[in-house]
N, C-alpha and C positions, 0 to 999 in steps of 0.2 A: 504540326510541329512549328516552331517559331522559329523565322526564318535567318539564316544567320549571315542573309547574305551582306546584311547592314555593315557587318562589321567587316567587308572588304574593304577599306575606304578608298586604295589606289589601286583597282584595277582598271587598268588603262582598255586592255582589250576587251572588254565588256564591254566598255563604251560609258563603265560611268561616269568619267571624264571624255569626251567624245572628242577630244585635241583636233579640235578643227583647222584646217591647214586654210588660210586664206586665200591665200596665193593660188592654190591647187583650185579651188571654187569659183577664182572671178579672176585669175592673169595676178600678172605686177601689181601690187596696190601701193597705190600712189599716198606717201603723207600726205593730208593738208597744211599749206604753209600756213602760220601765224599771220591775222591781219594786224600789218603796221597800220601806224596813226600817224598822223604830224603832232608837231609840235603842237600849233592850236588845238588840235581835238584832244588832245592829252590834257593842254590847260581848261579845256571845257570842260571834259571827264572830274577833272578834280575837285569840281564843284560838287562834285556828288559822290566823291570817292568814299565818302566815310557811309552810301547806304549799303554797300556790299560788304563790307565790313563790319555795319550793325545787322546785316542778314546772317554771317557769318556765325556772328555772336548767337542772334537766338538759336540757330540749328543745332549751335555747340549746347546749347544749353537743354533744349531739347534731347541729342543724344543722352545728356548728363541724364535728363527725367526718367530716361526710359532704362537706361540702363540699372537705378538705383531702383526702379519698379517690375524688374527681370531678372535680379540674381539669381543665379543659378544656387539652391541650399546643396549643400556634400555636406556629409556627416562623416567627421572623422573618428566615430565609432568603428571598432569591428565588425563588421557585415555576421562574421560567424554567432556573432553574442544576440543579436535579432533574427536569425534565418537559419536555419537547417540546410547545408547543402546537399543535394540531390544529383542526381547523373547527369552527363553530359549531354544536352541537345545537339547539340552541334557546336561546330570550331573552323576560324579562321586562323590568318595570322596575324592578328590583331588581340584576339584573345579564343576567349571558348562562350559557349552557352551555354547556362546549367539551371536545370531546374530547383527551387528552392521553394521552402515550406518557413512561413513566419511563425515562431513559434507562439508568440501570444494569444494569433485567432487560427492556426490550422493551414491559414488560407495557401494555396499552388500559387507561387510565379515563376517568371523566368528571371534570370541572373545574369546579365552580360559582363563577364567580365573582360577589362578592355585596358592593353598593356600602355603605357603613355612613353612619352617618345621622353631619353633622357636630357636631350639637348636638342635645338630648332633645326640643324643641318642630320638628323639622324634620320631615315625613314624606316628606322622601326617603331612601332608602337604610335600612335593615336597625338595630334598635337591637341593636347590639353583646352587651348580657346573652343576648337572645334565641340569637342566634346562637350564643354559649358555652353555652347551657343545652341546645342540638340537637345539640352538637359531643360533650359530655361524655355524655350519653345515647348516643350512637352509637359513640361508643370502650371503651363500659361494655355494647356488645351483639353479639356476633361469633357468628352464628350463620345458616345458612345459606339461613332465608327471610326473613334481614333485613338490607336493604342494608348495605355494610360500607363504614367510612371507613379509609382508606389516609393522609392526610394535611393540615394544616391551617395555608397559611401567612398572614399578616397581614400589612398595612402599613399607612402611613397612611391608606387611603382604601377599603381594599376586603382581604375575606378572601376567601382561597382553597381553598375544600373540595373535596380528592381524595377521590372517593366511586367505588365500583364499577359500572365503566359495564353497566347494564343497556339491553339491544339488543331485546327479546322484545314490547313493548309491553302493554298493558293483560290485563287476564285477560279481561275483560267483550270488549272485540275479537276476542279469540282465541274467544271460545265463538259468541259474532255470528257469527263468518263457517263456524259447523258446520250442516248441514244438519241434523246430529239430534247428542242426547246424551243418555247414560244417565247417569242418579241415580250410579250408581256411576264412571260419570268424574268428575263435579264434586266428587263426594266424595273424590277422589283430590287433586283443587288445595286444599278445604275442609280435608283432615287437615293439609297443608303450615301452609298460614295459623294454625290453628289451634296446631301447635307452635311457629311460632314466638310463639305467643300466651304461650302456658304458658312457655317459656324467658323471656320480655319480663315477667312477669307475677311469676315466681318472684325477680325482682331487685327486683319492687316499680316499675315501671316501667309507666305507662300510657301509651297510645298515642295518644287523645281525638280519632284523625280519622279513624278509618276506613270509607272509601267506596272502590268501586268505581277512581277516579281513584289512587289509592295502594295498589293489589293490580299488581305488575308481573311481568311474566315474564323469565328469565334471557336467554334467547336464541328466536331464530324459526328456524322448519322441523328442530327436532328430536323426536324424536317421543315426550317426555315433559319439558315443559320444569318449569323449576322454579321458582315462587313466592317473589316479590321484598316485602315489605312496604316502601315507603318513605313520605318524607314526616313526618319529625318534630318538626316545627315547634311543636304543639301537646304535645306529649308530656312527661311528668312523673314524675319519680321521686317517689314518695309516701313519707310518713314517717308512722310510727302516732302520733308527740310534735303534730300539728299536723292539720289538716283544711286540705282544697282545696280550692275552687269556681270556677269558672269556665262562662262562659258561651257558650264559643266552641266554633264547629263547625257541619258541613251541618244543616241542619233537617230533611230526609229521615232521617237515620241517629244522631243526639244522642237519647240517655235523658231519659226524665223528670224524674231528680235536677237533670238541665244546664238545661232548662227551669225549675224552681223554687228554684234557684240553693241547693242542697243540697249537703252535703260527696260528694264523688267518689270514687271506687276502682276496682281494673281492672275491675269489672262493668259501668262502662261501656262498656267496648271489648264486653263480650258480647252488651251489647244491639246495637250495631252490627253485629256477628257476623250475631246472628238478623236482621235488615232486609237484608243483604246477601246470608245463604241463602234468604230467604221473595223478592226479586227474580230470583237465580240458578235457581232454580226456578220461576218464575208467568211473569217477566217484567211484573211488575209491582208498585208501591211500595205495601206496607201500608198507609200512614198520609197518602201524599200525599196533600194538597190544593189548592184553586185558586191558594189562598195561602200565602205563610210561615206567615200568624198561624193560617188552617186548621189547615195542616199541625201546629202545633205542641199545637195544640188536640186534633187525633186520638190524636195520643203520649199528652199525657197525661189522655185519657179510655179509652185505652186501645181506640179504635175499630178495631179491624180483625177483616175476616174471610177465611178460606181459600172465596173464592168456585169453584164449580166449573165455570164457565167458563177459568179461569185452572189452578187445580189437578185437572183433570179424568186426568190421568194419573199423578199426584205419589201414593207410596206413605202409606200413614195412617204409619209408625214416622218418616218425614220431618218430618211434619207435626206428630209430638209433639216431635222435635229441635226445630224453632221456638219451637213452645208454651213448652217450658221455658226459651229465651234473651228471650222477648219477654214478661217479667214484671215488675211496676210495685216489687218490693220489689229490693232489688241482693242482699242475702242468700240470697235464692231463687232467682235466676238459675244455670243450671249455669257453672262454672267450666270453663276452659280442659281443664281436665285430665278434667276431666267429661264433657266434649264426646267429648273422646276416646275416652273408654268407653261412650257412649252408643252402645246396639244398632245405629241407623243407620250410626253410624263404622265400630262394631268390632261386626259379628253375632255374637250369642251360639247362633245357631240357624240350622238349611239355610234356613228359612222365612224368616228377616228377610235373610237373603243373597241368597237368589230375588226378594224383592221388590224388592230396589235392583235387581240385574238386569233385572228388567223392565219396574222405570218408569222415565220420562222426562222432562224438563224442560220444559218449555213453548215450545221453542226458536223458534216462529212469531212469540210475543208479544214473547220476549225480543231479538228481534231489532229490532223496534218502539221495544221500551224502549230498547234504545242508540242508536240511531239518534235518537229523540229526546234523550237525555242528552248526543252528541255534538255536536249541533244547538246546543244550552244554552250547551255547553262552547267554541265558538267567538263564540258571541254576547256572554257574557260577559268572552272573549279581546279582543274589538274596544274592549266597553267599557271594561272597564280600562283599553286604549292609550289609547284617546280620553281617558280622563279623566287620565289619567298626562300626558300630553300638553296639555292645557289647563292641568294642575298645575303642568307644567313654564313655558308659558307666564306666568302668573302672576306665579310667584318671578322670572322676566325683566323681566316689566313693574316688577316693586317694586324689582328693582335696579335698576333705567334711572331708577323714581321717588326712589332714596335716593342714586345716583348726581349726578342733576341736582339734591336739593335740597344736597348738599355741594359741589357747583360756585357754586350761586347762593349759600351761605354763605363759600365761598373767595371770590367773586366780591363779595361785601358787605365782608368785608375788606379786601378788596385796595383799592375804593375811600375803607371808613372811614381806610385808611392812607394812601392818597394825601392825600384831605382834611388831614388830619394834614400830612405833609410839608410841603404847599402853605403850609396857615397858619405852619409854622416856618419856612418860606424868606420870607415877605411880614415877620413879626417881625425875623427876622436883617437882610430888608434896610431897614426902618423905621430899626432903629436905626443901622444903616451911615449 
């Protein structure tokens, strides 16, 4: 079933914003002052001041290219007059999921529909840019482990995303409920993920959420299913004219750059990569801790180890695949493409082919592991409602309070006018 968890966009406890506390991670953080200049270095500077200023210009210009080469198309068509609506998948508070039927070829998708916020200070409903910058990313990625958009229409009050109904559920599910699995089946879902990495990656396109919750599979009871990446909420086209940071993402599975709020690049996604192969394999999280602020602290002291309780069956050419995705510099980290040649992927020898063959994944523990992450993943389901729901309540109560105070202001007028009238009807009949 298709997952709806996309359309939570602020939940905080989750961790899809992981609100990293800095202060709590490293003490005081000290500004850095502004370096002043003298006088003379200023007059020196000015001799050159117009090339930051023509840098300036081309990146502007730039933006301008890419943006008039990414619009996001909405059709302000009726969604109902092309699609058949169907039941409801799933619901957030953000909108719902429903399944829909195109009428002209027959063909199943899903239907997000996704409420938009009516003004910039309101946190209900979807900020509009947001949504065009997920829309334009996903019509700019057609490739086949990566959910595919069909269509996008708009109206006053809510968008409509045709996106590709995936039926298959989670990967981490699918591997849960196997009694055993060899290194070389995971590495079979791992190559999928991994090109659509490299294809997402080669457009300059980062992906900045990758966990477990956003690895889907195409369909159930086939017997090679296929690798859905969805979920792009967070995701970004990068440009070499400008630097990115951002802060947002699971704290389980976010780089160290995300944590010291450092310019970004697909090497993020690769650390994600490695944290999701070093779980797929142990059944257990590298760097977790009791807490966010723990957890965040492990990433970036770089505390983990391949304990052999957990890795007691896991090949060593595995364990250097992690090694090399789960490195503090992004430049060192292997790339996508890297992955792919890397011996474990792609055996260069009988010997590193024998060994996927006959290790194993940790399947006892790993099954522990979801079981608790599913556990997580409905507790934090409730609480959002609840609090969506109290949220909702609220904006009720203030319109009931801004309601009643324009009654009592209509209802002040109406007497300062009656007053009014009275004394000109007592004048009029004085003088009579």
């Amino acid at each position: 079933m298709i997952s709806f968890d996309d359309i939570l966009r602020d939940r905080h406890a989750e961790g899809r914003y992981c609100g990293i506390n800095q202060e709590a991670l490293y003490g005081q953080v000290q500004a850095r002052p502004d370096a002043g200049c003298s006088s003379r270095e200023q007059c020196v500077r000015g001799r050159t001041a117009r090339g930051p200023r023509e840098r300036e210009r081309k990146r502007e210009k730039t933006r301008e290219r890419e943006r008039e080469s990414s619009m996001a198309v909405f059709k302000l068509e009726n969604v109902e007059d092309l699609y058949e609506i169907g039941e409801v998948l799933g619901s957030g508070h953000f909108g719902e999921v429903r399944e829909v039927r195109e009428r002209a070829t027959g063909t199943r998708w899903a239907g997000k529909f996704l409420k938009l916020r009516k003004c910039a200070a309101s946190r209900l409903g979807m900020d509009r840019r947001a949504v065009e910058r997920e829309v334009e990313i996903l019509q700019a990625l057609q490739h086949p482990s990566i959910m595919a958009i069909r269509d996008v229409f708009e109206s006053r009050a809510e968008v409509v995303l045709v996106v590709e109904l995936i039926l298959g559920g989670e990967l981490f599910d699918f591997i849960a409920a196997k009694e055993s699995l060899l290194e070389e089946d995971a590495i079979g879902f791992l190559k999928q993920i991994l090109e659509g990495l490299s294809y997402m990656h080669d457009k300059h396109i980062a992906h900045f959420d990758l966990k477990p919750e956003n690895i889907m599979l195409s369909a159930k009871d086939v017997p090679q299913p296929s690798i859905k990446i969805i979920d792009f909420g967070l995701a970004q086209r990068l440009s070499p004219a400008e630097e990115y940071r951002s802060m947002g993402g699971t704290p389980q599975y976010i780089a160290p750059e995300v944590i010291n709020n450092e310019p970004l690049s697909v090497a993020s996604d690769m650390w994600s990569i490695g944290v999701i192969t070093y779980i797929l394999l142990s059944g257990a999280s590298p760097f977790q801790g009791d807490t966010d602020e723990e957890t965040l602290r492990n990433i970036i002291g770089m505390n983990y180890t391949f304990e052999d309780r957990y890795f007691r069956d896991t090949s060593e050419i595995a364990k250097d695949f992690i090694k090399k995705l789960l490195v503090k510099e992004q430049s060192e980290r292997m790339t996508a493409d890297e992955c792919l040649l890397h011996p474990w992927i792609k055996p260069l020898t009988r010997k590193q082919a024998a060994s996927r063959s006959r290790s194993s994944i940790n399947i006892r523990n790993f099954k522990r592991f979801n079981a608790k992450r599913k556990w997580k993943m409905s507790y934090n389901m409730v609480w959002a409602c609840t609090r969506f729901s109290r949220l909702q309540l609220l904006c009720k109560d203030r319109a009931n309070e801004d309601q009643e105070l324009r009654q009592c202001e209509s209802d002040q007028e109406d007497s300062e006018s009656n007053r009014a009238a009275l004394i000109r009807r007592r004048r009029l009949s004085s003088t009579s």
